[in-house]
N, C-alpha and C positions, 0 to 999 in steps of 0.2 A: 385082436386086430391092432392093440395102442401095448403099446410095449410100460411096465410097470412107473415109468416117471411121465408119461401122460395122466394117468392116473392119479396122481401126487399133485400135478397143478390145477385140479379139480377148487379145492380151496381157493385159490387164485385168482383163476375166471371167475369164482364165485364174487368175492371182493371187487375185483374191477367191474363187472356188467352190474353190481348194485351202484357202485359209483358213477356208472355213466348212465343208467337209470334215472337217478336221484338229479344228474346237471341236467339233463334232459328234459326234467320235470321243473325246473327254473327258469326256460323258457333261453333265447339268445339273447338276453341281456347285453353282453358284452358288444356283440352288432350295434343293436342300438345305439350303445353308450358310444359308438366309433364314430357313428353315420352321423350322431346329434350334435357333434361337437365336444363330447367330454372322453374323447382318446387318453388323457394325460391321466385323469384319475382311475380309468380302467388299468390304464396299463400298473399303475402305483399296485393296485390291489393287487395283479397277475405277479406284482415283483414279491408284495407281502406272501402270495401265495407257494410261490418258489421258496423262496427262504424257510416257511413253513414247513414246505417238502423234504429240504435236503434235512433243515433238524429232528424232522420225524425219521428221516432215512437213519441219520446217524444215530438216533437213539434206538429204533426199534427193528433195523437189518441184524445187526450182532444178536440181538435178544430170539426172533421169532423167524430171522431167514427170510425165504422169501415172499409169505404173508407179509410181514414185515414192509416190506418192501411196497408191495401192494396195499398195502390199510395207509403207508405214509404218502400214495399217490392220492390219496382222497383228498390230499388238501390242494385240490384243483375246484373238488366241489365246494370248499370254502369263498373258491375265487367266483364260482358261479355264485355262491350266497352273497357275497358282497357285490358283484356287479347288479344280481338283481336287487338288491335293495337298495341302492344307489341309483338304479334307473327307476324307481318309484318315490326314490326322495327328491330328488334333482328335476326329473322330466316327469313326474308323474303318470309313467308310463307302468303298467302291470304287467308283468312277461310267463311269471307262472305259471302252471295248468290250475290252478285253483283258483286262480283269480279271473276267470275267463267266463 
């Protein structure tokens, strides 16, 4: 039915749906952080996270293609570790599934 390069981005999908699992699992932090008044530091972390992005892109696309590509989009989940741990330093507020 899926012609042999569906096949191929099996890895892929793999990569991303654990990444958006894992932000998921961090609760909307970032809402919070917008609604409560600290828009300015979320957004700093989203900026560190970008930059994170494109130097994971550039180091590890040439190397691994387009896993590559996908493991260097994980650092979005970084952005969700930092917003949520920032919405429990700042507002003391816990967003996590663990913490619930």
């Amino acid at each position: 039915m899926f012609d042999p390069q569906f096949a191929a981005a099996y890895p892929v999908m793999g990569i991303l749906a654990l990444g958006l699992v894992a932000r998921a699992a961090l609760g909307p932090a970032d809402v919070v952080l917008n609604m409560l008044g600290q828009g300015a530091a979320c957004a700093r972390i989203v900026l560190v996270a970008a930059a994170l992005n494109v130097g994971l892109s550039v180091v590890l696309v040439p190397v691994l293609g387009l896993p590559g590509a996908a493991a260097a989009s994980l650092a979005l989940l970084a952005a969700a570790a930092g917003n949520c741990a920032l919405a429990r330093r700042r507002l003391n507020v816990r967003t996590a599934i663990w913490d619930a």
